[in-house]
C-alpha positions as CSV (number, residue, x, y, z in Angstrom):
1,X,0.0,0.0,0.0
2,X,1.2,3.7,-0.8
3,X,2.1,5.9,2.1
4,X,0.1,8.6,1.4
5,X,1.4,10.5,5.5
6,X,3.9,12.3,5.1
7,X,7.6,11.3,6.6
8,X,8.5,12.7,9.9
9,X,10.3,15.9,10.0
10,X,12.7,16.2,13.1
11,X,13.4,13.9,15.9
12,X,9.6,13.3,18.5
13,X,7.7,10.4,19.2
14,X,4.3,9.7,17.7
15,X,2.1,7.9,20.3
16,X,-1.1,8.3,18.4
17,X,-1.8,8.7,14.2
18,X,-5.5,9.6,13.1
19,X,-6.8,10.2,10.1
20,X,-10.5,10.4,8.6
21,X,-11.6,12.2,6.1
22,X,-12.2,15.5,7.2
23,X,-9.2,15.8,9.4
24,X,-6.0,13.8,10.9
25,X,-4.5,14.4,14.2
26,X,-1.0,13.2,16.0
27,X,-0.2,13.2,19.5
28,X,3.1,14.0,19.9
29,X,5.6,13.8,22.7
30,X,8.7,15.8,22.5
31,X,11.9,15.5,25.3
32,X,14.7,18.4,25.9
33,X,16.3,17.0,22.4
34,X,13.6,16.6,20.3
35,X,11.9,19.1,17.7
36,X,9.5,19.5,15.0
37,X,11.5,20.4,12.7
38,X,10.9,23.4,10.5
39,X,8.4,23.0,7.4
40,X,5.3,24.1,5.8
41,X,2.0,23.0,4.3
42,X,0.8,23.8,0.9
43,X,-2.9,23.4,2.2
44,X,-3.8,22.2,5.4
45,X,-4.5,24.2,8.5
46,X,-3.0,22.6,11.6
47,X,-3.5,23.4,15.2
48,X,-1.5,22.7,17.7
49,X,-2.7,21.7,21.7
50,X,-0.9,21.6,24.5
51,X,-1.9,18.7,26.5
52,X,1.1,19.1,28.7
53,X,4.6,21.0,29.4
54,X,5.3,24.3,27.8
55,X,6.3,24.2,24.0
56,X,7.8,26.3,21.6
57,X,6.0,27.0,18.6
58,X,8.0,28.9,16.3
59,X,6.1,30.3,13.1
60,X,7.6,32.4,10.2
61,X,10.8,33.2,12.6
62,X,8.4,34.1,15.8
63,X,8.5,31.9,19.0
64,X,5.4,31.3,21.1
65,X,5.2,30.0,24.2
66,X,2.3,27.3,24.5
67,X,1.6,26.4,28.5
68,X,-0.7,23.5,28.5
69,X,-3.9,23.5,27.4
70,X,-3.2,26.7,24.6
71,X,-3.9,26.5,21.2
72,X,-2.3,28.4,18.2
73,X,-3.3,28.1,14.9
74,X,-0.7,27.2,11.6
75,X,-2.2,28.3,8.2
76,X,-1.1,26.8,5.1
77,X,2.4,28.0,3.3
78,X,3.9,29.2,7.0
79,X,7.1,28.1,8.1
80,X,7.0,26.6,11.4
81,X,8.6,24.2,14.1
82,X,8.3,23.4,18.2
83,X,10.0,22.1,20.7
84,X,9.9,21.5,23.9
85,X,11.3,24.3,26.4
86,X,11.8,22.7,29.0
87,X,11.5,18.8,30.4
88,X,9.2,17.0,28.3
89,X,5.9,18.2,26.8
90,X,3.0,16.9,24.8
91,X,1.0,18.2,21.5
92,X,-1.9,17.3,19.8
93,X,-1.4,18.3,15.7
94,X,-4.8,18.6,14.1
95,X,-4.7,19.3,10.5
96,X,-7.5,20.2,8.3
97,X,-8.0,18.9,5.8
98,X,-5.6,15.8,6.0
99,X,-2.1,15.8,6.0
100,X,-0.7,14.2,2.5
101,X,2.4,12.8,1.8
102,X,2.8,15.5,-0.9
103,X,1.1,18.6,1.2
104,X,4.7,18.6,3.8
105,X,8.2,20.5,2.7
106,X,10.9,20.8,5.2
107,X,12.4,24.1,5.4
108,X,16.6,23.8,5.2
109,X,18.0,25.3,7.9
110,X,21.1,25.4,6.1
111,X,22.8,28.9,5.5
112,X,23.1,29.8,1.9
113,X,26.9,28.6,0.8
114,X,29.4,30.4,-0.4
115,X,31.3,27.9,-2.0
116,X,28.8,26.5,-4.3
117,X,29.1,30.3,-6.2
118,X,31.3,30.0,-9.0
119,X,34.8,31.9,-9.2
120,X,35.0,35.2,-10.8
121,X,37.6,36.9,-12.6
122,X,38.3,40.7,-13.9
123,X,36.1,39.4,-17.3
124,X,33.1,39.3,-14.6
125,X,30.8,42.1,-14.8
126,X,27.8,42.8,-12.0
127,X,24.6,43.3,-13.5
């Protein structure tokens, strides 16, 4: 059968994986080490609940703070991670409509590197 879920991005454990058709939830648990790592989604909504510990939810470059039982919202197409601040906390990840293995793209954290640019010489003009 096809995996149509797409693969994990980051280091967590998955303790539960839903899906029906209107929507698919995880409940995640993430130590000291562990993160989401960063991505986005070309069209599902997600929500993330705090069930326990206080996580950070990092979206578009801005950490939040979620205590338990706080919500925030992730709209499609923006960038986001989380992490756990401090001990060991867990999420529920509700995504409307269903996460697909094609709706996911991890976001490189990589800088931009130099030496891939290719060498100049006085010929080279700037446009």
């Amino acid at each position: 059968m096809e995996n149509t879920r797409p693969a994990r991005v980051g280091s967590y454990e998955v303790l539960e994986d839903f899906t029906s058709r209107a929507a698919s939830v995880r409940l995640l648990r993430l130590g000291e080490s562990d993160a989401v790592e960063p991505h986005l989604h070309r069209r599902s909504t997600q929500i993330y609940v705090s069930l326990s510990g206080v996580s950070v939810i990092t979206l578009d470059g801005r950490d939040e703070l979620l205590p338990p039982y706080a919500m925030v919202e992730v709209p499609p197409e923006t960038a986001h991670s989380a992490r756990c601040d401090e001990g060991r906390s867990m999420l529920l990840n509700i995504s409307v409509p269903p996460l697909a293995a094609d709706d996911q793209l991890p976001i490189s954290s990589q800088p931009y590197r130099v030496d891939l640019e290719l060498p100049r010489n006085a010929l080279d003009v700037d446009d």
